[in-house]
N, C-alpha and C positions, 0 to 999 in steps of 0.2 A: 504493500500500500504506500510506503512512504518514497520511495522511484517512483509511484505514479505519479503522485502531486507535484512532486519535486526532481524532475524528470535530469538525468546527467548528473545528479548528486550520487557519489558510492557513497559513503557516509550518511549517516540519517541517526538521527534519537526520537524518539518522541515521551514529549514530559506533558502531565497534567499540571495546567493553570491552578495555581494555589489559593485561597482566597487572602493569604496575607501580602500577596502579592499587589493586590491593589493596593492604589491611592487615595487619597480625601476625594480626587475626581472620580472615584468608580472607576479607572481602568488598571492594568496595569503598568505599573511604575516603568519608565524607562531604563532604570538600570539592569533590571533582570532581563532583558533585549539580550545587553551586552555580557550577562550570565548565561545564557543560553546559548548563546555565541560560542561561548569559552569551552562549554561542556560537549558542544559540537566538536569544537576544533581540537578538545581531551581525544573523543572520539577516535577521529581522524588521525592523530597524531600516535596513538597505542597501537593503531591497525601496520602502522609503519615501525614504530620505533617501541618498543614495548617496556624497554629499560629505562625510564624518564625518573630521574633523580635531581635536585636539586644542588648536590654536591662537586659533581663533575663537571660532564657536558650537555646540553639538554636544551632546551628551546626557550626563549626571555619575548614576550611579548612587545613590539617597539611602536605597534599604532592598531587602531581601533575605528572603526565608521558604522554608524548604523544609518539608514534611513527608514522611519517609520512610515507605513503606507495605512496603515487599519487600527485603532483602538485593538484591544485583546481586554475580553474580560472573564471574571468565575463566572459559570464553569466553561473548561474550555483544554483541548489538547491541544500543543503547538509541535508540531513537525519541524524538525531544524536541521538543514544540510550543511556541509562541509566540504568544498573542496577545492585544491591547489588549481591557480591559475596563471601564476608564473615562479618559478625557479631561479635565484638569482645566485652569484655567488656563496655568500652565509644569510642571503632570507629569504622568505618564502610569500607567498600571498595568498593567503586564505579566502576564498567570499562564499558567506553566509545567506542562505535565505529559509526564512522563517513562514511554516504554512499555518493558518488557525483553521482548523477540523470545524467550527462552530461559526466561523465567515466563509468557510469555503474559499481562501483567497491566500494571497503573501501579503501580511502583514509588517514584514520588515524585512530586508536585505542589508545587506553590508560588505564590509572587508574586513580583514586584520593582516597585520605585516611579524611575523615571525622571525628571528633571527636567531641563527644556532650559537648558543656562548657557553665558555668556557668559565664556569661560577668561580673556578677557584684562581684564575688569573684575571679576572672580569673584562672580558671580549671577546669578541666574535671568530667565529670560525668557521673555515670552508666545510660548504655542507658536503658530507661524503658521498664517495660515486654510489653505496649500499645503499644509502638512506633517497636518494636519486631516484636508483634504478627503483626500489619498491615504492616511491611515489609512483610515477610513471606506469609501470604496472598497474596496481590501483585505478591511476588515471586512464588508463589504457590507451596513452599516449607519450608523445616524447616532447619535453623539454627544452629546448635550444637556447 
């Protein structure tokens, strides 16, 4: 179901609308957008890289976009894809699009910019040709 909606996403979650989710305005908050993003891109990122530790080498988030198209309210599933759209040296480029099961629609899409670093020397590093080739894979395409 969640490839139909969100058609060329390999990646996919689907989480239930919470009701503490909302705001004083009755929908939900814009920040859980960009949580739901993040738990997408967890997704994503586990399917390729399964060792994600804090202490080594691992992936540091360096930008973030959402644009909201739909309110989301309780009660409410949202559908949320993941996936790479460009490969650069040490970062990557995530984009997100978010389905609401209860609008029938995409309610938010986005990006995010991932860059591979090195926690214990704090900088960046070439993404490796492993981590490459199982994007691509994944993606069922090749990178350039």
């Amino acid at each position: 179901m969640p490839q139909q909606v969100l058609p060329g996403f390999r990646v996919t979650i689907s989480l239930p609308v919470q009701w503490g989710e909302q705001d004083g305005f009755g929908h939900v908050n814009n920040m859980h957008f960009i949580r739901w993003f993040e738990s997408a891109r967890i997704a994503y990122w586990l399917k390729c890289e399964p060792a994600m530790t804090s202490e080594g080498l691992g992936p540091i988030l360096a930008a973030v976009s959402c644009n909201f198209r739909k309110q989301v309210k309780f009660p409410d599933t949202v559908i949320v894809g993941a996936r790479v759209t460009r490969i650069g040296r040490s970062s990557l480029v995530i984009e997100h699009q978010l389905w609401s099961e209860q609008l029938q629609a995409i309610a938010a899409e986005g990006d995010s910019t991932v860059v591979l670093f090195d926690y214990q020397n704090q900088r960046s590093f070439e993404i490796p040709a492993e981590l490459r080739a199982k994007i691509e894979t994944l993606e069922n395409r090749t990178f350039t």
